[in-house]
C-alpha positions in Angstrom: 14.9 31.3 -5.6 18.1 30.8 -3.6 19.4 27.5 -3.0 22.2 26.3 -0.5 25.2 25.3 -2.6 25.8 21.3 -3.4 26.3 19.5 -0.4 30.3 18.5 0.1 29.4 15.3 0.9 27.0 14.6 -1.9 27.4 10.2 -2.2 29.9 8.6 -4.5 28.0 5.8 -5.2 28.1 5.3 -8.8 24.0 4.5 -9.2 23.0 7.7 -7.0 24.3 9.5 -10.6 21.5 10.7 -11.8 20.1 13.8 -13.2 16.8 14.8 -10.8 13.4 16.7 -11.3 12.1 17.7 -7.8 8.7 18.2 -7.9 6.0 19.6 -5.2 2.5 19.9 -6.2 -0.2 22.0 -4.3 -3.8 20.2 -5.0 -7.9 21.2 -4.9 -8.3 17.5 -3.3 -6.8 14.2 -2.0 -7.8 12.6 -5.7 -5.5 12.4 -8.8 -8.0 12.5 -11.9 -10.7 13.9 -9.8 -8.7 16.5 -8.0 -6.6 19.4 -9.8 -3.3 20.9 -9.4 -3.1 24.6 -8.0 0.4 25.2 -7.7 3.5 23.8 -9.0 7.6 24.1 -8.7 10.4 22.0 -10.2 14.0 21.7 -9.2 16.5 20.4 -11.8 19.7 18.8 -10.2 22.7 17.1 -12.1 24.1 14.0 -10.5 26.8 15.8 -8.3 23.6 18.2 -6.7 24.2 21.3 -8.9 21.2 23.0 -9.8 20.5 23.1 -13.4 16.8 25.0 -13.7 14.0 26.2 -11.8 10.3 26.9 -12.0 7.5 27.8 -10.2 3.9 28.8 -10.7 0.3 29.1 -9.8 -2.2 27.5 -12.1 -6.1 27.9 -12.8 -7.9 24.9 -12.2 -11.5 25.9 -13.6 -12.8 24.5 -10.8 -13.1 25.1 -6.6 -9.7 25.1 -5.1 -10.7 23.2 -2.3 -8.9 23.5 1.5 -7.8 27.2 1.1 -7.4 27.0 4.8 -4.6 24.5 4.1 -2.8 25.7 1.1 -3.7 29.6 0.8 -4.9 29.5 -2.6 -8.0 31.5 -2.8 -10.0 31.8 -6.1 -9.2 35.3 -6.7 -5.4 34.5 -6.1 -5.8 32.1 -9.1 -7.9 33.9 -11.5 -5.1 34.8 -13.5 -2.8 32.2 -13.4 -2.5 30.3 -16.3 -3.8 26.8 -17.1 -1.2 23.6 -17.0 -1.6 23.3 -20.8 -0.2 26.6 -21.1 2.9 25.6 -19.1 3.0 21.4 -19.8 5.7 22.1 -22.4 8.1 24.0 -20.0 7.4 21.3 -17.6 7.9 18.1 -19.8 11.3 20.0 -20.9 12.4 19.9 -17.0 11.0 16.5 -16.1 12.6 15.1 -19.5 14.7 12.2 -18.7 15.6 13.0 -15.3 14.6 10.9 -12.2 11.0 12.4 -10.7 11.9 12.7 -6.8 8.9 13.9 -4.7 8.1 13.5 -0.6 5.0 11.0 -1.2 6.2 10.6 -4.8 3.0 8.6 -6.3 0.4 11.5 -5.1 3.1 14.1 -7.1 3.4 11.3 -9.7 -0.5 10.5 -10.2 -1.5 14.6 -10.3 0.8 15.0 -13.1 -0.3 12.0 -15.2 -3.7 12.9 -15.1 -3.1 17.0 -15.9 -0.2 16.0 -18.3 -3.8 13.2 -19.7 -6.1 16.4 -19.8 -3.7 18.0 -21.9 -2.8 14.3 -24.4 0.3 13.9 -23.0 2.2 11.9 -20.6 4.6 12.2 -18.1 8.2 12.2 -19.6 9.4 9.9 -16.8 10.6 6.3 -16.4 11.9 6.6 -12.9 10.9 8.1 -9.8 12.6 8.1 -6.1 10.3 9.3 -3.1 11.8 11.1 -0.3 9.8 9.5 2.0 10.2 5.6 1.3 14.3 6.7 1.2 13.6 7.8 4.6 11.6 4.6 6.0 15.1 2.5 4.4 17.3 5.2 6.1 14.9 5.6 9.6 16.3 8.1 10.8 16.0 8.8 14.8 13.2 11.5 13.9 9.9 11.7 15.5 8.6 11.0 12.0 9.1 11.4 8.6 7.3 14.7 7.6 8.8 17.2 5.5 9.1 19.7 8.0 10.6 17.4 10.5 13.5 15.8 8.1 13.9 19.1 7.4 15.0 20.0 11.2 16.9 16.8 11.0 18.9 17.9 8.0 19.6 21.0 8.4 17.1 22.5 6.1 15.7 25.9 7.1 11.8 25.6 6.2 9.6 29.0 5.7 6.6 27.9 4.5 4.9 25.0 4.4 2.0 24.1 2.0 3.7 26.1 -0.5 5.2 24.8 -3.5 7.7 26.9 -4.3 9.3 26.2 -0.7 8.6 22.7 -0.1 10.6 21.8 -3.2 13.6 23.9 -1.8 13.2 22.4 1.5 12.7 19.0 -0.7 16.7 19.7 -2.2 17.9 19.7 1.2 16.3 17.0 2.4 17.5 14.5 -0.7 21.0 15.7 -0.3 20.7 14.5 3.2 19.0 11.3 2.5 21.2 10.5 -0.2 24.8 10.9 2.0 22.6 9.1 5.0 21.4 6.0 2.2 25.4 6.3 0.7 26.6 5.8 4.5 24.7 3.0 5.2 25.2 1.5 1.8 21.5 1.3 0.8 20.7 0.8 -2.9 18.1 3.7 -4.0 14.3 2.4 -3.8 13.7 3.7 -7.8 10.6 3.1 -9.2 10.7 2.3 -12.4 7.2 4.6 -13.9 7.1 4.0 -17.7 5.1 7.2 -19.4 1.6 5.9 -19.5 -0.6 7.6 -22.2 -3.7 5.7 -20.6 -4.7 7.9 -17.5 -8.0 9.5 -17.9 -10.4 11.9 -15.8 -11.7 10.2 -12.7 -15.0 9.0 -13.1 -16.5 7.2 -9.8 -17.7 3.6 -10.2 -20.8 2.8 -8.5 -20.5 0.0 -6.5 -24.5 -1.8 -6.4 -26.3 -0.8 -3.6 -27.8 -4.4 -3.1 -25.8 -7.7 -1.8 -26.1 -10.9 -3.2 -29.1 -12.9 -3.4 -27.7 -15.8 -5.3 -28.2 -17.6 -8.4 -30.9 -16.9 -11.1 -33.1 -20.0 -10.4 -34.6 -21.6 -13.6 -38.3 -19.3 -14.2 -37.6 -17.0 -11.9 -37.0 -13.6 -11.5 -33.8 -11.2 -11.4 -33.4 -9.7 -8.2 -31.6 -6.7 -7.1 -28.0 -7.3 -6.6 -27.2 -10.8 -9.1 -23.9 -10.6 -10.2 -24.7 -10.7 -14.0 -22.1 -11.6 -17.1 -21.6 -10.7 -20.4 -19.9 -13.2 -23.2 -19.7 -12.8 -26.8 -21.6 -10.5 -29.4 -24.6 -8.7 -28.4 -27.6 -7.0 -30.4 -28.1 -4.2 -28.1 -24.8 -2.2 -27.6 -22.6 -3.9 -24.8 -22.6 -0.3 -23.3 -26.2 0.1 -23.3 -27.3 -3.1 -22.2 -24.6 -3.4 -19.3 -26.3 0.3 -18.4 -29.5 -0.9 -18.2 -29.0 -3.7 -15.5 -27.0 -0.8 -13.6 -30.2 1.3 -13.7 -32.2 -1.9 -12.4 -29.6 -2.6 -9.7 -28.1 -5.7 -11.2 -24.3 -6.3 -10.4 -22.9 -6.3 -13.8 -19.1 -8.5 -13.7 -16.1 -9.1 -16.0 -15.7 -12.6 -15.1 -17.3 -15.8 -13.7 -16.9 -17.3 -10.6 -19.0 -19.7 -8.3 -20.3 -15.9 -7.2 -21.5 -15.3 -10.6 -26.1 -15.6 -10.8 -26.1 -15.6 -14.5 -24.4 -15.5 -17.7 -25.8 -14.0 -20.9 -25.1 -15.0 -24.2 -26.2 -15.7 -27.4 -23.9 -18.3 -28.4 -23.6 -21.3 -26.0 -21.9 -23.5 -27.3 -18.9 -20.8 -27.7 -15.8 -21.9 -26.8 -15.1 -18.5 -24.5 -13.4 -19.0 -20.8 -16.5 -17.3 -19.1 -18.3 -19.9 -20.6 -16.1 -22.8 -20.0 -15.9 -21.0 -16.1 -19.7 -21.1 -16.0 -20.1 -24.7 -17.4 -17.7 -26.0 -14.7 -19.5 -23.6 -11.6 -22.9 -24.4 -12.7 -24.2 -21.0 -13.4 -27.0 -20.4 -15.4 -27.5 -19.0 -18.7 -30.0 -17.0 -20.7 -30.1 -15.3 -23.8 -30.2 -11.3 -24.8 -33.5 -11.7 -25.4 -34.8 -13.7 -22.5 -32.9 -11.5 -20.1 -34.4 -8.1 -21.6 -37.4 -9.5 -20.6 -36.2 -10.4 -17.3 -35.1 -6.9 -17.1 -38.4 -5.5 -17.2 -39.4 -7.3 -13.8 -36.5 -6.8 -11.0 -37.4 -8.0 -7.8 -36.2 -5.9 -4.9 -32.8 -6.3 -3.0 -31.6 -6.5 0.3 -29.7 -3.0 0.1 -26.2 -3.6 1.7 -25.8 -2.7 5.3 -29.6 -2.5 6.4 -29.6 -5.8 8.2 -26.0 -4.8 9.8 -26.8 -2.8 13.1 -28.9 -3.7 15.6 -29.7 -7.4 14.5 -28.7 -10.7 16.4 -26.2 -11.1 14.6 -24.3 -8.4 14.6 -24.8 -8.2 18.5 -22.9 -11.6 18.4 -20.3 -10.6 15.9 -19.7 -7.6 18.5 -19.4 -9.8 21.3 -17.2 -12.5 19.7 -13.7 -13.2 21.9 -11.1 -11.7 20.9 -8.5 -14.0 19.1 -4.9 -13.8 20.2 -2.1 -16.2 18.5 -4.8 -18.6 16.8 -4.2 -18.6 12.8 -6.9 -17.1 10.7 -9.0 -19.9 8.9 -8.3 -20.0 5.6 -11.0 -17.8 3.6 -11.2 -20.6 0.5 -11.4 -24.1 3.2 -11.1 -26.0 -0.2 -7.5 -25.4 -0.7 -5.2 -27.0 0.8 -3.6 -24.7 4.2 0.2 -25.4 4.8 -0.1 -23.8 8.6 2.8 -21.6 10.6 5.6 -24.0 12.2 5.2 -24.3 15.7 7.8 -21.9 17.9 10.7 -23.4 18.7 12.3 -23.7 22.2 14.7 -20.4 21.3 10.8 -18.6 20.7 9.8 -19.1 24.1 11.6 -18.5 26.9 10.2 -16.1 29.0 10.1 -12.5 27.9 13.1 -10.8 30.3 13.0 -7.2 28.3 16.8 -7.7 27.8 16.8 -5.8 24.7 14.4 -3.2 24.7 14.9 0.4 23.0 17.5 -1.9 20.4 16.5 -2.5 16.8 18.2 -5.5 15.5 19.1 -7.5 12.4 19.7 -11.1 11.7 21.5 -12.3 8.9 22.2 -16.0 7.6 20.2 -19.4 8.8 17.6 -21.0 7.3 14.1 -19.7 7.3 13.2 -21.6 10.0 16.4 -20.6 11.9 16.0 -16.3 11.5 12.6 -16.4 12.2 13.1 -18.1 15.5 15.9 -15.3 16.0 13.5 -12.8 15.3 11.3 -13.7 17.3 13.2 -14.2 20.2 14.3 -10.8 19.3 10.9 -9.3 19.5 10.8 -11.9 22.7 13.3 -9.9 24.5 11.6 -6.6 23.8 12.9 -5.3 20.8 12.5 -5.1 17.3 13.2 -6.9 14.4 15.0 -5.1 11.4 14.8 -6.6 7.8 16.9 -4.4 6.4 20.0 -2.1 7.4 19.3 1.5 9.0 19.8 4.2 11.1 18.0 2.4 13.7 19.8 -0.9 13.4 21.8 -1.2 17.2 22.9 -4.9 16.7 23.6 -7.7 14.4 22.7 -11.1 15.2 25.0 -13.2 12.4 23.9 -17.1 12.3 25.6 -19.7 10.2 26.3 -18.2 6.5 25.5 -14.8 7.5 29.2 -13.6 7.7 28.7 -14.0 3.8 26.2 -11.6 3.3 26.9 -8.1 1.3 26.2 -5.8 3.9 28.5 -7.1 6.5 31.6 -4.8 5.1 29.4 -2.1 5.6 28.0 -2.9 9.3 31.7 -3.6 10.3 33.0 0.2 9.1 29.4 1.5 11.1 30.4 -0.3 13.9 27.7 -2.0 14.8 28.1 -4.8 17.8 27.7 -8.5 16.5 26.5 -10.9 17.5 26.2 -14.9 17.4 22.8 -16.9 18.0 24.1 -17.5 21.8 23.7 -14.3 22.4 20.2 -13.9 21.6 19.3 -17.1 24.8 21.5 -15.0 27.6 22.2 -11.2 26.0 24.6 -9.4 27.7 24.5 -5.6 28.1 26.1 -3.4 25.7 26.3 0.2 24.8 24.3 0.5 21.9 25.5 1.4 18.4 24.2 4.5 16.4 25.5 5.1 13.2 23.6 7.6 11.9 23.1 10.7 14.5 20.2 13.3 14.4 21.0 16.9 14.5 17.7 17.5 16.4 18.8 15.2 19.1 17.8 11.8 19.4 14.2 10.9 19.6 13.2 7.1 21.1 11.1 4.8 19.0 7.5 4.5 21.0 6.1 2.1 18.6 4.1 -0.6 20.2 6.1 -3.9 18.9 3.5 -6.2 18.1 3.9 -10.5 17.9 2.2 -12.5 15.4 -1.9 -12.6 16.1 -1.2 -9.4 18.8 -4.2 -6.6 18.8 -4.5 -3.0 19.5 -7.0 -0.4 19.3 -6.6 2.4 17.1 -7.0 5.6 18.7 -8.5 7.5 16.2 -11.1 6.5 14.7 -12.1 9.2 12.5 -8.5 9.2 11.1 -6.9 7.4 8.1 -4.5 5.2 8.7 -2.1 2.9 7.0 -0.3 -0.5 7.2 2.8 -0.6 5.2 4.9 -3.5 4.3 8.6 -3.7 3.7 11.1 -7.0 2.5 14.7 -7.3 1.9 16.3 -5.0 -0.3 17.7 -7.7 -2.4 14.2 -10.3 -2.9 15.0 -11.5 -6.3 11.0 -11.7 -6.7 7.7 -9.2 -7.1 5.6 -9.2 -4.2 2.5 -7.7 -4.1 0.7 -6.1 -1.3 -3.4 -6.2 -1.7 -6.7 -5.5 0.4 -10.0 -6.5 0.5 -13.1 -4.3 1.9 -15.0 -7.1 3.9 -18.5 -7.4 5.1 -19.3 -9.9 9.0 -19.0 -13.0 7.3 -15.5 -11.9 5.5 -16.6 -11.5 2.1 -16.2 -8.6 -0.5 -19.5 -7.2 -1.3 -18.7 -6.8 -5.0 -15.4 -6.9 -6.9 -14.8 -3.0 -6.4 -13.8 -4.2 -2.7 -10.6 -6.1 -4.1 -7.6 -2.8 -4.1 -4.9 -4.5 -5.6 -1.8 -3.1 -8.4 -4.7 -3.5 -11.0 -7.1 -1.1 -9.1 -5.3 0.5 -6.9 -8.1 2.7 -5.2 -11.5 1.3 -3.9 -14.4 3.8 -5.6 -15.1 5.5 -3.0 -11.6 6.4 -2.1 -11.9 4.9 0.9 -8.8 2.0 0.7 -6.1 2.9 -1.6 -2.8 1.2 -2.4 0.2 3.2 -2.8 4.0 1.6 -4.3 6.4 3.5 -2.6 9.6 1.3 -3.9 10.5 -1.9 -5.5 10.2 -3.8 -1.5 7.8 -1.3 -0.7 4.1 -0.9 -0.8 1.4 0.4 1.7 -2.6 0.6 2.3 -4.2 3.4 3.6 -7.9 3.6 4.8 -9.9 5.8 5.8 -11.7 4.8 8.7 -14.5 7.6 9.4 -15.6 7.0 5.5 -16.0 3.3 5.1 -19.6 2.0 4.6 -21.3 0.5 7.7 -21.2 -3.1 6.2 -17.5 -3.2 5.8 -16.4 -4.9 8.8 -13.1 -5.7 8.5 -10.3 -4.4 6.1 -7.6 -7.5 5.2 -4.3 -6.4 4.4 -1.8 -9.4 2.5 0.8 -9.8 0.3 1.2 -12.0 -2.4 4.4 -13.4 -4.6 4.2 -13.5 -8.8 5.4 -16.6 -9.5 6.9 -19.7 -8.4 8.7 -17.8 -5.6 7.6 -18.6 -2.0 8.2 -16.5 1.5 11.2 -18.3 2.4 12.5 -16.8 -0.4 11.4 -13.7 0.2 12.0 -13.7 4.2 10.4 -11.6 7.0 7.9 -8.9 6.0 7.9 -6.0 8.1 4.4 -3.8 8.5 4.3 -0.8 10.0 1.0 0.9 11.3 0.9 4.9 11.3 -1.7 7.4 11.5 -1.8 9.1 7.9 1.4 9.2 5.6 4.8 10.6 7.1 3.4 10.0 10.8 5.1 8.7 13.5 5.0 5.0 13.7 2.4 3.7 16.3 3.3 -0.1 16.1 5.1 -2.7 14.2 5.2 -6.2 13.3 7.8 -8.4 11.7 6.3 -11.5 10.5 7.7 -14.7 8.8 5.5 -17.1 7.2 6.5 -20.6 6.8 8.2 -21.8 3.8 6.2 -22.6 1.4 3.5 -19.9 1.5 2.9 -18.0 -1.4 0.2 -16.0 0.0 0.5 -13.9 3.7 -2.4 -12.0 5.4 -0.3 -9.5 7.3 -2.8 -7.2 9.2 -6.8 -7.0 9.9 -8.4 -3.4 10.6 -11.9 -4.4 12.2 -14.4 -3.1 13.6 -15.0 -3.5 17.5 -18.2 -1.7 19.1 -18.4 1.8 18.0 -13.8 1.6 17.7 -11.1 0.0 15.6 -8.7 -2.3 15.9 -6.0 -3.6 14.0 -4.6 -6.9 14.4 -1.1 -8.1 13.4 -1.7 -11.9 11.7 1.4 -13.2 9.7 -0.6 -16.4 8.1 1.0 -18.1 5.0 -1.2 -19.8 2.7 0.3 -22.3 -0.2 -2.2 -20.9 -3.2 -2.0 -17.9 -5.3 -3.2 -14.4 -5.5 -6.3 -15.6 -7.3 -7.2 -18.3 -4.8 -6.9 -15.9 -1.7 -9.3 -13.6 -4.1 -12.1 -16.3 -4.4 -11.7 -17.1 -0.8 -13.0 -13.7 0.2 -15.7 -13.1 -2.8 -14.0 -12.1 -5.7 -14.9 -13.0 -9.7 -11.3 -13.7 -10.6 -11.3 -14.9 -14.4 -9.2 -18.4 -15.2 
């Protein structure tokens, strides 16, 4: 397979150095675990862009290859290919301490844990880099960030796509022109540090229960379809077979207590366990193994989930409820105390002129209070607000302290205009700045700049789409970015509708979290698959530890159809400053469409606490 030669330019930075796998995987399905790998090829390249090995191969799944319409991989084709465990050593040997790079790197990633699991093996990674979360730092002035398009946009001649063994040529190319791109603007590398996990196993589908809710287990009466049940301490029956038999008779079997929870069983109550102490404090009932066998034998019937949703009086009134705007969200656990948005300032709102649209720009320095007024002035005056440096980045708005942050060597060799806080209450026209040019001519950004509480419709609603959320490059803290599956009245139907780091993928595939990056992370969902009774998907994010958003500052989401598509809106929101907690989008339901709001409330409490608010058995 012929490669071009190392790129001339390839960076200087000393931590791009590192030795690279390039993987691309063609797959039977959309599913690591569940899904197999059909094709594979792997790139080696040392840390000056010199190829060092090669490979490429079909392989046998043992199963249907799925969209041969897509990837051209008919049965007969791979009859005689081998199987991976014929080739996983070959492949561990290239992967070996090198740096996994892949376009999408967690689907690559996630099909080769679970085939390198098949075979008792693991990945022989620790870090990975994807091509395409290099490319949202970077933004390039591309229609959007496929493949095939960065590709065009660096030079890359691309002869087939859907094929392995090409797409991870075309994928050299494209890191040698995201890497002197990232170098140029001075962007550290979004590596994502992937320790080999032994602990992937074969996808096997959770069942969510079929039934909602119907409360506690009242004292003499009967189970009904759909009680969240608990387990604590040592059982008679096998734990295995006994949480199998409340599946059978529709019971909702949990790992933890909560003020959710209908009953706890256990055989020891005076134990000193937490789901006990949990229960104790919630007032949950409790019953013994043998009390609740016999309860098992005489389950009431349910209310299955999503038979009361369409057509009833209330939905018709959830259908018809106004539309809200710039109100904040109420908080979804009233108990807790709310520490609401500050209230704009006078520099948020003056009267939009559209001074600045078409210009992306970036504010440095202030306080927390000050940059967000910036920004949204910025987005005010019809442009968008950058949180980090880019290709797209036209102007610099520097408030006090901001001529001390790192990156202002690098935006005064790009050129870039600057800019005091004056400027943003009378702007004056300027040329604007474009440090990075496209070889495919410049393409404008037609994404929909969205204000905190703003609503579109989605287009599409048979599509999947995703909201992903981006911080500063140098947050000193972890944020995570979760979602919640909720029914009219904003609750989760069962635990399985909480997609956090944890459980990254709803059962039914239908909301999945991906980590693209260290400031990185998006949700996808799939709109035309949902259930009925999910109303409303809840994007947030969340910050481990004592850490709140002023720390962190703005959080930018972007909304696109599928992964790699061009962007159709954004929002950069900034929670007050002592939030730990952000709801930063709402997909929901609206008459026979979708529609995704942009929301940017802060909330004072944990991860947990936003959890219970919505439904969730979170453990103490």
């Amino acid at each position: 397979m012929a490669l071009s030669p190392p790129n001339p330019k390839w960076p200087a930075l000393p931590d791009y150095f590192h030795d690279w796998a390039l993987v691309d995987v063609e797959t039977s399905g959309l599913r690591p675990g569940h899904d197999r790998v059909l094709s594979l090829a792997v790139i080696t390249l040392d840390g000056h862009g010199r190829q060092t090995g090669e490979f490429s191969t079909l392989l046998n799944p043992g199963c249907d290859p799925g969209p041969v319409h897509i990837h051209g991989l008919t049965p007969a084709r791979l009859a005689d290919a081998p199987t991976f465990e014929e080739i996983a050593p070959r492949v561990g040997a290239l992967l070996s301490s090198r740096v996994l790079v892949a376009h999408n790197a967690q689907f690559d990633y996630d099909f080769l844990a679970h085939e390198f699991a098949r075979v008792r093996s693991w990945v022989p990674v620790s870090r990975r880099l994807c091509t395409l979360a290099l490319n949202r730092l970077v933004a390039p002035t591309t229609p959007d960030l496929k493949l095939g398009t960065l590709a065009a946009h660096y030079g890359v001649h691309q002869e087939r796509a859907h094929d392995a063994r090409d797409d991870v040529r075309v994928l050299s190319g494209v890191l040698r022109g995201s890497l002197s791109a990232a170098e140029h603007l001075g962007l550290p590398l979004p590596l994502l540090t992937c320790p080999p996990r032994q602990d992937y196993k074969p996808y096997v589908p959770k069942t969510p229960c079929a039934y909602r809710n119907p409360g506690r287990l009242r004292v003499g009466g009967l189970l009904t379809q759909g009680m969240k049940v608990a387990i604590t301490g040592d059982t008679r029956m096998s734990r295995e077979e006994l949480v199998a038999r409340s599946v059978a008779a529709g019971l909702n079997m949990m790992t933890s207590v909560s003020g959710q929870t209908s009953v706890v069983v256990t055989n020891d109550p005076g134990a000193a366990s937490g789901k006990l102490r949990r229960a104790a404090a919630e007032g949950v009932p409790l019953v013994d193994e043998p009390a609740y066998l016999r309860l098992l034998e005489d389950v009431q019937p349910g209310q299955a989930k999503g038979t009361a949703r369409a057509g009833t009086a209330e939905h018709r009134r959830a259908a018809k409820k106004p539309e809200r705007t710039t109100t904040a969200r109420p908080a979804p656990a009233p108990s807790i105390p709310v520490q609401r948005a500050t209230e704009p300032t006078a520099l948020e709102t003056r009267a939009d002129d559209r001074a600045l649209a078409g210009r992306r720009i970036l504010v440095l320095g202030g306080t927390h209070e000050e940059a967000a007024a910036a920004r949204s002035r910025v987005v005010a005056l019809g442009a968008s607000a950058a949180v980090n440096l880019s290709a797209k980045v036209t102007d610099v708005v520097v408030l006090p302290g901001g001529e001390a942050d790192r990156r202002m060597s690098r935006i005064a060799s790009l050129g870039l205009s600057l800019h005091d806080g004056d400027w943003l209450l009378a702007p004056a026209p300027a040329p604007m700045s474009e440090p990075v040019r496209s070889t495919v001519g410049n393409q404008p950004d037609t994404a929909e700049i969205l204000v905190r509480g703003a609503v579109i419709d989605l287009p599409d609603a048979d599509a999947a789409w995703t909201v992903a959320a981006t911080w500063g490059q140098h947050t000193a803290c972890d944020v995570d970015v979760v979602a919640f599956a909720l029914d009219a009245h904003e609750q989760v139907a069962g635990d399985e509708d909480f997609v956090f780091y944890g459980a990254p993928e709803h059962p039914d595939g239908t909301v999945r979290l991906a980590t693209d990056g260290p400031t990185e992370q998006a949700v996808t969902v799939d709109l035309e698959r949902l259930p009925l009774e999910v109303n409303q998907v809840a994007v947030a994010a969340a910050i481990d530890g004592a850490a709140t958003f002023s720390d962190v500052g703005a959080v930018e989401i972007t909304v696109t159809r599928g992964i790699g598509a061009a962007t159709t809106a954004r929002a950069t929101l900034d929670a007050a400053t002592t939030e730990r907690t952000m709801i930063l989008a709402e997909i929901y339901r609206r008459g026979d469409g979708w529609r995704l709001r942009a929301v940017g409330q802060g909330y004072d409490h944990g991860l947990a606490d936003l959890a219970r608010g919505y439904g969730v058995d979170i453990a103490e």
